[in-house]
TORKOL-4160 file (C-alpha; in steps of 0.2 Angstrom, whole numbers, padded with zeros to 4 digits, m for minus):
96
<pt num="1" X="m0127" Y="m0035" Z="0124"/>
<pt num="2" X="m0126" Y="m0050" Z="0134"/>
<pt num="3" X="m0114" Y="m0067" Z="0130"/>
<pt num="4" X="m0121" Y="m0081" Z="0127"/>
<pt num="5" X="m0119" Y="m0102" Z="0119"/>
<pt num="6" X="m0132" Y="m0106" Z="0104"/>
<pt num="7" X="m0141" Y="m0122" Z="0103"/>
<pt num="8" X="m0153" Y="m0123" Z="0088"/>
<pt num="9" X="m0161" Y="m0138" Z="0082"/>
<pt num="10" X="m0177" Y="m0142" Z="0070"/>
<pt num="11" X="m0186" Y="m0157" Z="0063"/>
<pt num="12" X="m0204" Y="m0159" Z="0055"/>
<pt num="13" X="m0218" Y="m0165" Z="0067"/>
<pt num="14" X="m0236" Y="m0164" Z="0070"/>
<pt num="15" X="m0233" Y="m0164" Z="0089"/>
<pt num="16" X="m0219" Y="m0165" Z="0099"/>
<pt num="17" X="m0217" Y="m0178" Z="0112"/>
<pt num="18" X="m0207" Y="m0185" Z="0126"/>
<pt num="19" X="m0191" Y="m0198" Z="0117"/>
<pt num="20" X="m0176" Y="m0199" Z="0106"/>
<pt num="21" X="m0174" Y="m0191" Z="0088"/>
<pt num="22" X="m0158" Y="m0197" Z="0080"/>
<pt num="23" X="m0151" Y="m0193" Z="0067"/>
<pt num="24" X="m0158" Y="m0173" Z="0072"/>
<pt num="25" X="m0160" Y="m0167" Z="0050"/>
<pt num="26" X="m0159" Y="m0147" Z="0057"/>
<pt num="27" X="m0145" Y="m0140" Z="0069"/>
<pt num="28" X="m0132" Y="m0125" Z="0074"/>
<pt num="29" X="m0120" Y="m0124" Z="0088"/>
<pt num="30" X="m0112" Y="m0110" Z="0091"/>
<pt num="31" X="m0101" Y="m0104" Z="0106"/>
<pt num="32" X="m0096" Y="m0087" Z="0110"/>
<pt num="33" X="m0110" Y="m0078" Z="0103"/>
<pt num="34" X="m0118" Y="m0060" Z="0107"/>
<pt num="35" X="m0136" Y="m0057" Z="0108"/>
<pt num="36" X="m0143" Y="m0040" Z="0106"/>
<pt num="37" X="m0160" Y="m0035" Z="0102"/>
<pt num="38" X="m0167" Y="m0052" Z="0101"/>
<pt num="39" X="m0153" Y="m0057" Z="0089"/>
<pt num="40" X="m0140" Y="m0071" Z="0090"/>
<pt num="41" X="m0124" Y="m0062" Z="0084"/>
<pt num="42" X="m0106" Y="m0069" Z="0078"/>
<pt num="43" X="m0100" Y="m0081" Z="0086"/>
<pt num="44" X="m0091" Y="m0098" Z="0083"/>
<pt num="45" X="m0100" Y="m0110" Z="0072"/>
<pt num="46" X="m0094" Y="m0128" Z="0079"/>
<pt num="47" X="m0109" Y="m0138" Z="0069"/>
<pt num="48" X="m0120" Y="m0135" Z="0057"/>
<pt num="49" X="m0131" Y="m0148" Z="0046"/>
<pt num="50" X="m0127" Y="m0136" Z="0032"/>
<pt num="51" X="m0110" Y="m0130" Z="0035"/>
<pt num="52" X="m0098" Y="m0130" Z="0019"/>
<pt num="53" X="m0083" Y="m0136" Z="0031"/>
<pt num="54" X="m0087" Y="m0153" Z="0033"/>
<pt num="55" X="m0078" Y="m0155" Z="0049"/>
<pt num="56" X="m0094" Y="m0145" Z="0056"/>
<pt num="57" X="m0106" Y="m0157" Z="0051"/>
<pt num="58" X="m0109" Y="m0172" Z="0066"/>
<pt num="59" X="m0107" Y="m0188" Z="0060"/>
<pt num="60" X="m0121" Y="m0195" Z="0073"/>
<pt num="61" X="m0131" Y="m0185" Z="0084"/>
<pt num="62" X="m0148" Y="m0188" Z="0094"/>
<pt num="63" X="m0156" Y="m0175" Z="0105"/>
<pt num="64" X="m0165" Y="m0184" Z="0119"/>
<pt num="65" X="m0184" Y="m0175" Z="0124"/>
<pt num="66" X="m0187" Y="m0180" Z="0142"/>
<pt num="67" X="m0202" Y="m0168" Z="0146"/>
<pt num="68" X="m0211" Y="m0156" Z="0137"/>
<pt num="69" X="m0224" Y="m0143" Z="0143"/>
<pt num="70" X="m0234" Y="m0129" Z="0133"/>
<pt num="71" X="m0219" Y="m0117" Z="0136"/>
<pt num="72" X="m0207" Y="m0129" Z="0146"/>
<pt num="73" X="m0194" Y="m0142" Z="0136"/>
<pt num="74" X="m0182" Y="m0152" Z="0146"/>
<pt num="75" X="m0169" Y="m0163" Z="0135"/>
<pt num="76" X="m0153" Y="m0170" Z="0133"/>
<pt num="77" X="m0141" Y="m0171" Z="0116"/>
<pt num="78" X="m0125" Y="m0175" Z="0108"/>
<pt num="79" X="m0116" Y="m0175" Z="0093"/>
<pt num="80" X="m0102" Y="m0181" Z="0087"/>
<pt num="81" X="m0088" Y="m0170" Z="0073"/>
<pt num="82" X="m0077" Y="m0180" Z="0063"/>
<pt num="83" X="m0062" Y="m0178" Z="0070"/>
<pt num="84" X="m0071" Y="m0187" Z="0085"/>
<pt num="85" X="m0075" Y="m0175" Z="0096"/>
<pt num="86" X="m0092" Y="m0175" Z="0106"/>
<pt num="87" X="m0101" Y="m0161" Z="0110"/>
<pt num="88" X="m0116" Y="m0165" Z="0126"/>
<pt num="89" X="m0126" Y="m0154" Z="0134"/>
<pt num="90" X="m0143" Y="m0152" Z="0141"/>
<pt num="91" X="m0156" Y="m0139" Z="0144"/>
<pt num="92" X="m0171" Y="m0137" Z="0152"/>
<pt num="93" X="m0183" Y="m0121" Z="0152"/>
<pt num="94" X="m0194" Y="m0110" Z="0140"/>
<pt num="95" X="m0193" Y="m0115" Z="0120"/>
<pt num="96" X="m0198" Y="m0108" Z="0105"/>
């Protein structure tokens, strides 16, 4: 098992291209997680578009696509909790 942070997002599109998508309708964030077998396991939920606590569900969030290749992404995004606090990050490689 390896450590590892969990940055999910979805949204409905015929193709996706380079720009911003704000607010982002699908996401999960969680830190501290294991993966084993090609499975994210446990871990810290701190959003969740769905989450029953609502201080886990962002306020704003936008996730910024600045290039996209057949297997490569490279994008930016943020979101904001409740109580304030904004999570950024970035990531650029392979996508699913």
């Amino acid at each position: 098992m390896g450590r590892c942070e969990l940055f999910y997002f979805a949204f409905e599109a015929s193709k996706v291209i380079e720009g911003t998508i704000t607010p982002v309708p699908d996401y999960s964030i969680r830190e501290n997680a294991d993966f084993d077998n090609f499975s994210i396991l446990a871990g810290n939920t701190i959003l969740r578009h769905n989450d029953p606590r609502v201080s886990n569900i962002a306020v704003s969030s936008f996730i910024n696509i600045k290039s996209i290749s057949v297997d490569e992404i490279d994008l930016d995004f943020e979101f904001t909790r409740p109580d304030g606090e904004i999570i950024t990050g970035s990531y650029t490689g392979t996508y699913e």
